[in-house]
C-alpha positions in Angstrom: 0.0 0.0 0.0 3.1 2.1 -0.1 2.2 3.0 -3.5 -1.1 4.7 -3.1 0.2 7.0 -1.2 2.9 7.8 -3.1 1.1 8.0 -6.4 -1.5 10.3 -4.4 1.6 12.7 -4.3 2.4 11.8 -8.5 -1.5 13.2 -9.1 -1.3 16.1 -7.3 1.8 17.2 -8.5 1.3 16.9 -11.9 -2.2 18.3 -11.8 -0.9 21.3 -9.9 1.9 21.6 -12.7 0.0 21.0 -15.5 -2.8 23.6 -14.0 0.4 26.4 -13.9 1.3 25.3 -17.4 -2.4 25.5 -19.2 -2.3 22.3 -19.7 -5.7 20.4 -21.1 -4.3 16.4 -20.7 -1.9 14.7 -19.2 -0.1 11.8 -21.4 2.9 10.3 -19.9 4.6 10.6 -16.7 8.4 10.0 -16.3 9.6 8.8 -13.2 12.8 8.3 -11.8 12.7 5.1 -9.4 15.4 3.9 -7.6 15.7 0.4 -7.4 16.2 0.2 -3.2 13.3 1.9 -2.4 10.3 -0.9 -2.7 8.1 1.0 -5.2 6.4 -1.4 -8.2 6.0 0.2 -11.5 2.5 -2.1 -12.1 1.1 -1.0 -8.6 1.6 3.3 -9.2 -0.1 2.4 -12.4 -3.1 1.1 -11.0 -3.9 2.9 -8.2 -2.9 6.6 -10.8 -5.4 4.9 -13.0 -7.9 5.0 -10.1 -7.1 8.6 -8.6 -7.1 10.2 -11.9 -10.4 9.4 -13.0 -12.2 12.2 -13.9 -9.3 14.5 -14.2 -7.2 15.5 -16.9 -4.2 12.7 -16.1 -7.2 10.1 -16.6 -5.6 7.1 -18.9 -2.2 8.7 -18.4 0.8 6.2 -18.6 3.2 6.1 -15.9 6.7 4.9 -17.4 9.2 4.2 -14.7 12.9 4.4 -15.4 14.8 2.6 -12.3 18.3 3.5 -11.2 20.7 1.1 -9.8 22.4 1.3 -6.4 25.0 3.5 -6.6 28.1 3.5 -4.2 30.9 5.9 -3.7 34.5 5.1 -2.9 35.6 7.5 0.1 39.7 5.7 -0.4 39.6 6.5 -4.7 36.4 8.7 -5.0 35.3 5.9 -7.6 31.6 6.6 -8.1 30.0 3.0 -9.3 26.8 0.9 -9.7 25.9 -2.4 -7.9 23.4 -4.6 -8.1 23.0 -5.7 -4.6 21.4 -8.6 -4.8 24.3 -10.3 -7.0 27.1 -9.3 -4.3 27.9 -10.1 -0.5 30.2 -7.6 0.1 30.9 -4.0 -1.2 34.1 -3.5 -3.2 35.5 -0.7 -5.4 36.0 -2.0 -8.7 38.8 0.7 -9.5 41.1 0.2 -6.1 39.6 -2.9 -4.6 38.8 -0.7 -1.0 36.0 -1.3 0.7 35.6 2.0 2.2 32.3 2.6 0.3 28.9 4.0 1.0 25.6 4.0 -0.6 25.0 7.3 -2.4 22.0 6.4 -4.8 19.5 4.0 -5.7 16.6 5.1 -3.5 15.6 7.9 -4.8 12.2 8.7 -6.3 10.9 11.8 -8.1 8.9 13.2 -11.0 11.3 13.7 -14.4 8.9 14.7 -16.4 5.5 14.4 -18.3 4.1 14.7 -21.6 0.9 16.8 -21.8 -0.9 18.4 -24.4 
């Protein structure tokens, strides 16, 4: 249920942008999704598809782009994706230190939308 609330938050945002912008319908919606932060693409669909009846973002499509984890090396300053779920242990690929953090991969915002 994550999503509904969170897709609440897509509707209003674009209806508020698209009212500043004269818009008359929404199209498409871009989002940028990182993969660590739980959200499913088919479930903001569903539940925009239900808030947006009746307004001008009804039958818009929501087209998720997902971005990978993203670590930085604080021994090299190496900046590099992982997928998580393949590794056990963080490693920079470029000096093989392990004094890495997680700087991306759960973020989540609005890139843009298509309107007309």
């Amino acid at each position: 249920m994550h999503e509904l609330s969170v897709t609440e938050s897509i509707l209003n945002t674009v209806l508020e942008s698209a009212a500043t912008h004269s818009v008359s319908r929404i199209l498409k919606i871009h989002l940028e999704v990182g993969e660590l932060n739980g959200l499913e693409a088919e479930w903001i669909q569903y539940y925009f598809d239900v808030l947006s009846k009746d307004t001008m973002a009804a039958g818009a499509q929501i087209e998720v782009h997902r971005k990978p984890s993203e670590f930085t090396c604080h021994d090299c300053g190496e900046v590099f994706p992982l997928d998580l779920k393949s590794v056990s242990k963080v490693t920079c690929p470029t000096c093989d230190g392990k004094n890495c953090s997680l700087t991306g991969g759960s973020e989540f915002y609005i890139r843009d939308m298509e309107a007309v």
